[in-house]
C-alpha positions in Angstrom: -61.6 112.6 97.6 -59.0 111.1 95.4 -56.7 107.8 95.7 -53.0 108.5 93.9 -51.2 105.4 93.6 -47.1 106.2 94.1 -46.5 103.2 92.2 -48.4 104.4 89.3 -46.3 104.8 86.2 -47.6 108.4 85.8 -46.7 111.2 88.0 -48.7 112.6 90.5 -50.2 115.7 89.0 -50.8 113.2 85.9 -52.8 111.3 88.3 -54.8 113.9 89.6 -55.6 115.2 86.2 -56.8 112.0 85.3 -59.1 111.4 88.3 -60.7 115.0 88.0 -61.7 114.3 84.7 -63.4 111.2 85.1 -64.8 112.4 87.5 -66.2 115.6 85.9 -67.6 112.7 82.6 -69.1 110.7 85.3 -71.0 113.0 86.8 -69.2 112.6 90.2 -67.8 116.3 89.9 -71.4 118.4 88.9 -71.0 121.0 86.4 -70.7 124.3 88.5 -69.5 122.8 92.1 -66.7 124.5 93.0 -63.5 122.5 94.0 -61.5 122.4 97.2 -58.8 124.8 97.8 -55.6 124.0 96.3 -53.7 124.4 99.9 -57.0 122.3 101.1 -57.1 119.3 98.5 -53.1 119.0 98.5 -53.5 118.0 102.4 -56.3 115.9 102.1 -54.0 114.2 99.7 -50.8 114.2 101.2 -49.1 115.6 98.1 -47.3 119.4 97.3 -49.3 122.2 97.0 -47.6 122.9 93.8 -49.0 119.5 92.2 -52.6 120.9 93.0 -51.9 124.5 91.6 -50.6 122.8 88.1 -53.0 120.2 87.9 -55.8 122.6 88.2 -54.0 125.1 85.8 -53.6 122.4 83.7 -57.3 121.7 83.2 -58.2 125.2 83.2 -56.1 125.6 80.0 -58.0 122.4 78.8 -61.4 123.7 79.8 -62.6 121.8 82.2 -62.3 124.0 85.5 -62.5 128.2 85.2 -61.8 130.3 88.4 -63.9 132.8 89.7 -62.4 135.8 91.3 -62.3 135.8 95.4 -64.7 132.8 95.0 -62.4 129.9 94.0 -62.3 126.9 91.3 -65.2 125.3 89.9 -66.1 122.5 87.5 -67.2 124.6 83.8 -70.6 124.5 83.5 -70.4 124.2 79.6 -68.2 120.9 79.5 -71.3 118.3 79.3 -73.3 121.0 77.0 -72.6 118.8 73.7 -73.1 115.4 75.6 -75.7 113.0 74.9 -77.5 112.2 78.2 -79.0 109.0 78.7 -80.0 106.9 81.4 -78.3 102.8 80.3 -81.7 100.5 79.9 -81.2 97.2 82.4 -81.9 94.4 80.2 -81.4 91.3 81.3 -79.4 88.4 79.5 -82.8 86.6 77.9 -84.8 89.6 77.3 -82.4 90.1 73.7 -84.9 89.7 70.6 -81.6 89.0 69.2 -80.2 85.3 68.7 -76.7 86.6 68.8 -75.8 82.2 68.3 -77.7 82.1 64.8 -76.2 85.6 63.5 -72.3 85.1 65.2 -70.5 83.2 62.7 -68.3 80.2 64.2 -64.9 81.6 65.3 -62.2 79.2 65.8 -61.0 78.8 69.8 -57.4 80.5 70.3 -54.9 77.3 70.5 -52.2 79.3 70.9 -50.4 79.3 74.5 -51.1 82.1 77.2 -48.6 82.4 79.9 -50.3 83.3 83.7 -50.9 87.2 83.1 -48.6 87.4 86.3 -46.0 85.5 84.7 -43.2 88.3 85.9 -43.8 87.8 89.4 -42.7 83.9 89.2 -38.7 83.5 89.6 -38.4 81.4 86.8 -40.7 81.9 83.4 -39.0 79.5 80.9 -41.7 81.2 78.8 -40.6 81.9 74.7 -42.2 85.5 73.8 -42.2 87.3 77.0 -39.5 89.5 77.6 -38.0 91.0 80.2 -38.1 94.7 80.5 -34.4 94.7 80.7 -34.2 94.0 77.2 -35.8 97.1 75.6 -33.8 99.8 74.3 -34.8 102.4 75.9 -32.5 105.4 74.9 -32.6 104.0 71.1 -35.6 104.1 70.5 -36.2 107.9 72.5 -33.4 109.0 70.3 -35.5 108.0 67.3 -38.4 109.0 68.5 -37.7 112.4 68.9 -36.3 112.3 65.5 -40.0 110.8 63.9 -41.7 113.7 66.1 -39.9 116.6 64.7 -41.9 119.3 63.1 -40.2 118.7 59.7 -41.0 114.6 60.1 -44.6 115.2 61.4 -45.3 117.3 58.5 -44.2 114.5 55.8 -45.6 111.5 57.9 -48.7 113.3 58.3 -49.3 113.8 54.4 -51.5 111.5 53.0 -49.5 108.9 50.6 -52.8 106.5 49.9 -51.4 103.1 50.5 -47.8 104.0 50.5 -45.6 103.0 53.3 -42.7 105.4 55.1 -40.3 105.6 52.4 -37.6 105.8 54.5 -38.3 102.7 56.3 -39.1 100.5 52.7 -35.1 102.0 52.3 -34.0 100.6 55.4 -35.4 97.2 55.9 -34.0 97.1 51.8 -30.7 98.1 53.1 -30.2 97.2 56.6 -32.6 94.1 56.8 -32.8 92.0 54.2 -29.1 92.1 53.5 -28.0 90.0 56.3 -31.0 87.3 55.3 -29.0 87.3 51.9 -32.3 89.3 50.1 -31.9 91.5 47.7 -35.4 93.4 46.2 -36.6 96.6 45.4 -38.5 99.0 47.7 -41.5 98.0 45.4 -41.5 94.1 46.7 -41.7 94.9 50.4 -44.7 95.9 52.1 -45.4 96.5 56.1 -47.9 95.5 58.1 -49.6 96.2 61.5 -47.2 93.1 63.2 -46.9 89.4 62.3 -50.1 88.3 63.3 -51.4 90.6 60.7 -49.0 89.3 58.3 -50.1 85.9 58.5 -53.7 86.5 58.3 -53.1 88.6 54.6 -50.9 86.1 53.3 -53.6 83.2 54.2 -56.6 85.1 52.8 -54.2 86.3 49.5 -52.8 83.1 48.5 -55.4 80.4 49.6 -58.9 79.1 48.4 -61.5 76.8 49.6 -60.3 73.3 48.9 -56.3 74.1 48.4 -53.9 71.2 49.8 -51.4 73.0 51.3 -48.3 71.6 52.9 -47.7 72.5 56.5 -45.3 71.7 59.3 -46.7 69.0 62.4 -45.9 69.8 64.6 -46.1 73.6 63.6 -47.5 76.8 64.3 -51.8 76.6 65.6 -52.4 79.6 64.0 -51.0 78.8 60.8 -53.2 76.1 61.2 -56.5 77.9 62.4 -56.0 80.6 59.4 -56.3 78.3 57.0 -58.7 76.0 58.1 -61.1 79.1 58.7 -59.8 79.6 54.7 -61.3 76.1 53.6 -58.4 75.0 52.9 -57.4 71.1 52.7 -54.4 70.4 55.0 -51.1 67.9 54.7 -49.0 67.8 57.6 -45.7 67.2 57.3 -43.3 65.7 59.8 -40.7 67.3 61.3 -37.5 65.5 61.2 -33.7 66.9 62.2 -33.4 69.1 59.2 -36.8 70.5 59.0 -40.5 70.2 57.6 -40.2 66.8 54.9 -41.5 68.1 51.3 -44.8 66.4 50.1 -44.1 62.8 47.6 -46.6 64.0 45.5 -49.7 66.9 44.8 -51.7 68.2 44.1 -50.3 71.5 46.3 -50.4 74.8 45.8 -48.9 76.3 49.4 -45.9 75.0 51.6 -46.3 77.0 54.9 -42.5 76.8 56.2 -40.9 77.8 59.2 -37.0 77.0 58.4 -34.7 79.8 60.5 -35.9 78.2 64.0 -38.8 75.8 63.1 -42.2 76.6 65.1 -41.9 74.9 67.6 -39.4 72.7 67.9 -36.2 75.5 67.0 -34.9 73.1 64.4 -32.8 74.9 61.5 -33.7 73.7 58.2 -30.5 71.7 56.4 -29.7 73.7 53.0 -30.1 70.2 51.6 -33.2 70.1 53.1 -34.1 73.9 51.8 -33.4 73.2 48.3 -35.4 69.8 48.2 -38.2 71.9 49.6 -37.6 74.4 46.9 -37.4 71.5 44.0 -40.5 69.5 45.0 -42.5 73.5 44.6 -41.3 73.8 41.2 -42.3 70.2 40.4 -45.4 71.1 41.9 -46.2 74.4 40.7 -46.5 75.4 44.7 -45.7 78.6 46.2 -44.0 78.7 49.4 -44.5 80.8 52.3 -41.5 81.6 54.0 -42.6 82.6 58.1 -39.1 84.2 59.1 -40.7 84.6 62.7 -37.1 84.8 64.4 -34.4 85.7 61.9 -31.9 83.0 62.3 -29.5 83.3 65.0 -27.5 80.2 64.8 -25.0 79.9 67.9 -23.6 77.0 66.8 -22.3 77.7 63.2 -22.9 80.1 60.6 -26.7 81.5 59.8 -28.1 79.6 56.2 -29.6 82.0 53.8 -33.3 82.2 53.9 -35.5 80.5 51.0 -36.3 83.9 49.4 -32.5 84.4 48.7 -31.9 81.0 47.1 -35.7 81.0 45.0 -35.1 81.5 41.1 -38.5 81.6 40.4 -40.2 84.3 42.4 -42.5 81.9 44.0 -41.0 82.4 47.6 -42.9 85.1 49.9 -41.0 85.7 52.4 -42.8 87.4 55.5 -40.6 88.6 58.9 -41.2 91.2 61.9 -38.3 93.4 63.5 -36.8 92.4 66.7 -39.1 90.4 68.8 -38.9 92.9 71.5 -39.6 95.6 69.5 -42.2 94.0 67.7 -44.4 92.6 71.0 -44.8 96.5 71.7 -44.5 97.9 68.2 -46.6 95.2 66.3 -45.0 96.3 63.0 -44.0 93.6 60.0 -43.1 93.4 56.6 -43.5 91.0 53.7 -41.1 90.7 50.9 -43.0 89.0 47.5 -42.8 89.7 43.9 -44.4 93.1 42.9 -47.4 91.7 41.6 -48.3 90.0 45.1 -47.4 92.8 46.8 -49.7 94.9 44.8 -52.6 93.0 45.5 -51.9 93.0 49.2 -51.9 96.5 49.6 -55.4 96.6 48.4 -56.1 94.0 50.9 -54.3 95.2 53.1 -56.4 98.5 53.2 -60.2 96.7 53.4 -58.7 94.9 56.5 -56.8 96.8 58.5 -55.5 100.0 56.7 -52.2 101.1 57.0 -49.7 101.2 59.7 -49.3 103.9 61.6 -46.5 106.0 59.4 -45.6 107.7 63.2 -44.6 104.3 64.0 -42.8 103.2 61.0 -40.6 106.9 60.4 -39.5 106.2 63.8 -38.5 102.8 63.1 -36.8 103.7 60.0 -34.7 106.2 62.2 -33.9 103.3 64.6 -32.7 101.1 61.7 -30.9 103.8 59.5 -29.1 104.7 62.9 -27.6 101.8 63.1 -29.5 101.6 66.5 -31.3 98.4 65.3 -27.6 96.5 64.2 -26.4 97.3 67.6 -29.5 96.4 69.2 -29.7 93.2 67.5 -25.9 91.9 68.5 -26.5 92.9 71.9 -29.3 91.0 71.9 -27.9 87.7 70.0 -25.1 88.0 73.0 -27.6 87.6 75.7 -29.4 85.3 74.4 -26.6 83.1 73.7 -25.5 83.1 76.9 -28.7 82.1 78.1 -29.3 79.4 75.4 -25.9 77.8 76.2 -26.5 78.3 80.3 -29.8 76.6 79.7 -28.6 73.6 78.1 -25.2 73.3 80.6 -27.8 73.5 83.2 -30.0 70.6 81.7 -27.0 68.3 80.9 -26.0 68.7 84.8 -29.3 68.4 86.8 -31.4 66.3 84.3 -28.7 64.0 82.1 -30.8 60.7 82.5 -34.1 62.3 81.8 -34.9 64.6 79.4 -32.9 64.9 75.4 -33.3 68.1 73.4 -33.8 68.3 69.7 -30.9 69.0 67.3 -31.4 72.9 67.7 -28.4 75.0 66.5 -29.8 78.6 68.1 -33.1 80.5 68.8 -34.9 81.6 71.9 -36.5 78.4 73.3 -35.6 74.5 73.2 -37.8 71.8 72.8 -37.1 69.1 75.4 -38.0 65.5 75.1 -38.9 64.2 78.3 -39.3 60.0 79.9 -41.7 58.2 78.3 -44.1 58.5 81.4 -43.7 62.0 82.0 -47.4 64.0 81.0 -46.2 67.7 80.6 -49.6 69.6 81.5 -48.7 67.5 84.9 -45.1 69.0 85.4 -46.0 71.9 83.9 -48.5 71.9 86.7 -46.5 71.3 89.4 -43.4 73.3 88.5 -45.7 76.4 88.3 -46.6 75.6 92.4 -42.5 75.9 92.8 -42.3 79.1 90.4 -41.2 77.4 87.3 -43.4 78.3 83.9 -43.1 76.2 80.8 -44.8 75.5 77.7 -46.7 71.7 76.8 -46.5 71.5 73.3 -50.3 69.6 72.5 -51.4 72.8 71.3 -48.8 72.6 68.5 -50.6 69.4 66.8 -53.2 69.0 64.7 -54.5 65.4 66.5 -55.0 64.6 70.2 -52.7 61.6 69.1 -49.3 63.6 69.7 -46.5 62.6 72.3 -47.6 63.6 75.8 -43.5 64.1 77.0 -43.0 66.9 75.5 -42.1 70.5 76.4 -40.7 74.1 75.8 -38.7 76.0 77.7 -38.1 79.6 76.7 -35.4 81.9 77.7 -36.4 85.6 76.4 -38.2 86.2 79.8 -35.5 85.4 82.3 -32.2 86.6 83.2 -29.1 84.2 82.5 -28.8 84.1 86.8 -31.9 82.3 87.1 -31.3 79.5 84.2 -29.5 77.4 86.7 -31.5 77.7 89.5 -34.8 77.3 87.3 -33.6 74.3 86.0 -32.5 72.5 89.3 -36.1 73.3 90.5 -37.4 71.7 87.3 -35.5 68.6 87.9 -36.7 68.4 92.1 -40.4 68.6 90.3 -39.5 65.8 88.0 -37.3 63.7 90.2 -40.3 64.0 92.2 -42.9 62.8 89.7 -40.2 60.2 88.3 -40.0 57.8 92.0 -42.7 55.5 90.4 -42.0 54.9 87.2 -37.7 55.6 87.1 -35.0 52.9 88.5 -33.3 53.6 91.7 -30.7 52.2 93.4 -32.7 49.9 95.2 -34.4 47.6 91.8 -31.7 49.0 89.6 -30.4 45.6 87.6 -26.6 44.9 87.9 -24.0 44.7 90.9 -23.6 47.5 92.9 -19.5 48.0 93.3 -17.9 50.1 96.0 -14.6 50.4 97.9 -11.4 49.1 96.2 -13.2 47.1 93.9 -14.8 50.0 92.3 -11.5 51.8 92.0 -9.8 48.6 90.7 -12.9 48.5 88.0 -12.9 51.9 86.8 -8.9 52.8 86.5 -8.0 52.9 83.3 -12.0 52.7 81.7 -13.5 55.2 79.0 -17.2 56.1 79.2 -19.2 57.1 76.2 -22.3 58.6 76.3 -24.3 61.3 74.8 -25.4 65.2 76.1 -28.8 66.1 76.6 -28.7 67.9 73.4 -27.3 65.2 71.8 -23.6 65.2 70.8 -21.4 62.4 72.0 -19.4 62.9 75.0 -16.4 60.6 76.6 -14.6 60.5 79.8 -11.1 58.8 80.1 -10.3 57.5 83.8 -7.0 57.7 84.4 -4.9 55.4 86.7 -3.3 58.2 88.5 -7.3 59.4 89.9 -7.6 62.6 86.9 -9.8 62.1 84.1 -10.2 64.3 81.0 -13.0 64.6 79.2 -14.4 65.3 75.6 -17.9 66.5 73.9 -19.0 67.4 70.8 -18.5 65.8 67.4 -14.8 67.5 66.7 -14.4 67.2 70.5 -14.0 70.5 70.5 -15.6 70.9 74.4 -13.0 69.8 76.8 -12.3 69.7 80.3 -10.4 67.9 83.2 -11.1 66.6 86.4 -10.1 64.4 89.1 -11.8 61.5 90.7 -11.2 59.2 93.9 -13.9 56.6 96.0 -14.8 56.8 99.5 -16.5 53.9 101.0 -19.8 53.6 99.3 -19.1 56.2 96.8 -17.4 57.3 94.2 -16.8 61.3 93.5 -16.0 63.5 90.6 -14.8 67.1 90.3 -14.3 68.9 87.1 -12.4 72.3 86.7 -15.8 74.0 85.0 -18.0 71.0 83.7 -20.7 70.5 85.9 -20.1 74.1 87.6 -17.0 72.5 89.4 -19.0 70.6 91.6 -17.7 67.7 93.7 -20.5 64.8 93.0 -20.9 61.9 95.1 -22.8 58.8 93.4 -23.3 55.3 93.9 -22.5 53.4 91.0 -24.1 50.2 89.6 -22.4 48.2 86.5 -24.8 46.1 84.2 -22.8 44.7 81.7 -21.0 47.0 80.0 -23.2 49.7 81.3 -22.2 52.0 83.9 -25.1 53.3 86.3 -24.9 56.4 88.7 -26.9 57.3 91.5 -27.4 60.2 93.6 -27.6 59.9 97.6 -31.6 59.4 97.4 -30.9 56.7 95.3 -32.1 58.4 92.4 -30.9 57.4 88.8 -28.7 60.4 87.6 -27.0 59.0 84.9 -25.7 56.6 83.0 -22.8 55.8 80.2 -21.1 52.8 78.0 -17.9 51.2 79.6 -15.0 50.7 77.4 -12.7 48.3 79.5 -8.9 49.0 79.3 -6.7 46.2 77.5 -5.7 43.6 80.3 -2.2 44.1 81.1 0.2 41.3 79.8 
């Protein structure tokens, strides 16, 4: 009679529950038929007898089944009493008197990127904004729940406050929040909104008119971009450079749309130099500036800069963030911080668009802050994904040194790779999906069709830190694979291929320079007795030793923990003062400057 799925995430009595009722709405279970036995139907099922009995109880209580005495349980007669009843009219699609394409007004198409719904079931998702279930706090945010559902807390959520928000949780973002961004407001100057999208799409319809220039990032976020376009808006995209979105030469402007913790997409942190320039050039301009604090900066590398907001003397910053990423793909709750006036006027807007947010919803989230659940939460959550960021980019700088560069990113949840110049990433993003790798092409990040096709993203929210390195040596197979036409190999690579004594003879003694995959300059010293030491990073402040010998064709290198202490066999190739390695299918690995020791007097 009834299918219960043991995988389902509701219990078996749940289940049953659920089925009898739809099928007493759909007319599947007639008013007045009487029901199987509860010893019968729990057979038939293949479940306890005592799921049956409280299910049926259960909807008893509820009113959808009654007993009858010595006669059994049947379906109440008076449940579909106060339903419409119709019979659906079959019309077929051209028999509309309705032309649904003149009415419809033109809505943009989505640009923004959709992972494969099924994206958990691949072993490596290198997808930014899909997390892993692991992640969630589960017992936090019970605690706090239980807490918002209290009789007391139900009975002042409950209470109709207008357009107010939770007091408690204007008091905590004030006071746990905005703090560690360096922002310091009044509850009055924050408002919260049903999550980020929603936050974007006020501030866009609040602060723009037909025919604005506004300044925004390119590449930068598409639905920035499709919000104010669908505003009439005039756009001026900015380059991206190392330090951030460039500041228009001139105006007229009225908006900068700035993403400057982890710039959209590419992770770069805005330079403070480049923050206050940004800051001047809006006072010459009269411009506001819209400060999109999607990922509160968490900078790996150094110390986290101050957002805009903080350093802005002349009220002309609004600053506009969501609560943990994890927290906030489920809980879709945001707030904007803006001078009182502004937020004001959004909270009229706020309530002809989409009311506001559930106050369940933010009481408990006040609880989780005020807790300190949220603190503890958050540095749990910077530790993982630090380890992951750094695994990530050890694993590109061993399996992929020749190939692929990564922009100057200091921290964040994705990196944004630079490819070969041949390399087309819808094709390897292709491909690496047939071997269980996801990533993100970046097109849908620029405003032309004229952008660079080598480009990619790859996130780390959705995996766990023991896949990085095996994702990314699948990676490189795909695009070792797709590289045998178009890279060098040991076969057309210019220069003299050394081996044997010679090669010893030629390398004892050399330095090689080169730089990482995420760009810092690196050195290895050969010594004479076979050992090597080596150096990275601009202080040198990543070290490590090795040893190294040659056998016949080859010459090997092992490194206490560079490289995963790996012994590496490579054919070399010296062009010049370049230095050439290949692996044993003759593939180009990589390569470095040779600085020759002093001859010997």
């Amino acid at each position: 009679m009834f299918y219960l799925d043991p995988d389902s995430p509701l219990s078996l009595q749940g289940q049953l529950r659920q089925k009898i009722v739809e099928a007493i709405m759909v007319g599947s279970l007639a008013p007045g038929r009487r029901l199987p036995s509860s010893r019968k139907l729990a057979s038939q099922l293949g479940v306890a007898r005592n799921t049956v009995v409280l299910a049926y109880q259960q909807l008893m209580d509820e009113g959808y089944l009654l007993t009858r005495e010595r006669s059994g349980i049947f379906v109440n007669e008076e449940v579909l009493v106060r339903r419409v009843s119709y019979q659906p009219v079959s019309r077929g699609e051209s028999s509309s008197s309705i032309d649904w394409g003149r009415r419809l007004r033109q809505v943009p198409e989505s640009e923004a990127f959709q992972a494969s719904p099924d994206w958990q079931r691949y072993p490596y998702p290198f997808i930014d904004g899909y997390f892993d279930q692991a992640l969630f706090p589960v017992h936090e945010w019970r605690e706090a729940s239980r807490l918002a559902l209290g009789v007391g807390e139900v009975n002042a959520w409950s209470r109709y406050r207008g357009d107010a928000d939770d007091p408690l949780l204007l008091e905590a973002i004030r006071t746990r929040l905005l703090p560690g961004r360096g922002i310091q407001v009044a509850d009055e100057q924050i408002i919260v909104l049903p999550g980020i999208h929603a936050a974007r799409a006020l501030l866009a319809r609040l602060l723009t008119a037909r025919g604005d220039t506004l300044a925004v990032e390119d590449p930068g976020s598409p639905e920035w971009r499709s919000l104010l376009l669908e505003r009439g808006a005039r756009l001026d995209f900015r380059p991206v450079d190392g330090e951030g979105m460039e500041p228009p030469v001139a105006g007229p402007h009225t908006l900068f749309v700035v993403t400057p913790s982890h710039q959209l997409p590419t992770g770069i942190t805005m330079s403070m130099s480049r923050r206050q320039e940004i800051l001047a050039r809006a006072a010459e301009l009269d411009a506001l500036v819209i400060e999109d604090d999607h990922a509160a900066e968490t900078n790996y590398l150094g110390q986290p800069h101050p957002a805009l907001q903080s350093m802005d003397s002349s009220g002309r910053v609004v600053y506009l963030s969501s609560l943990a990423q994890v927290l906030a793909s489920s809980l879709q709750l945001a707030f904007i911080v803006a001078p009182v006036e502004v937020v004001q006027a959004a909270r009229r807007l706020r309530r002809i668009l989409f009311g506001t947010p559930p106050r369940n919803n933010q009481r408990t989230m006040a609880y989780f802050l005020s807790l300190g659940h949220y603190d503890s939460f958050h540095r749990r959550l910077d530790a993982v994904f630090r380890s992951r960021w750094l695994a990530l980019r050890d694993a590109l700088n061993h399996y992929l040194p020749s190939l692929v560069v990564t922009a100057p990113s200091q921290g964040g949840t994705a990196l944004w790779v630079n490819g070969p110049e041949w390399l087309d990433a819808r094709v390897l993003a292709r491909e690496a999906g047939r071997r269980g790798v996801l990533l993100e092409p970046v097109g849908h990040y620029y405003h032309t069709a004229s952008h660079p096709e080598n480009c990619f993203r790859l996130g780390l929210t959705s995996l766990d830190e023991s896949q990085v390195r095996a994702g990314v040596a699948a990676l490189a197979a795909v695009i070792r694979d797709l590289s045998k036409s178009h890279a060098e190999t040991l076969d057309s690579a210019r220069g003299e291929r050394v081996s044997g004594a010679l090669l010893r003879s030629r390398l004892a003694g050399a330095e090689l320079h080169f730089t990482t995959v995420y760009g810092d300059p690196a050195s290895i010293r050969l010594h004479q007795d076979g050992s090597m030491t080596g150096q990275a990073g601009y202080a040198g402040e990543d070290s490590d030793r090795g040893v190294w010998w040659v056998e016949d064709e080859f010459w090997l290198r092992r490194w206490e923990q560079w490289s995963y202490g790996k012994t590496l066999a490579l054919y070399v190739v010296i062009d010049g003062n370049q230095i050439k390695w290949f692996d044993r299918d003759r593939q180009l690995v990589d390569a470095a400057h040779i600085q020759w020791p002093p001859p010997q007097s």
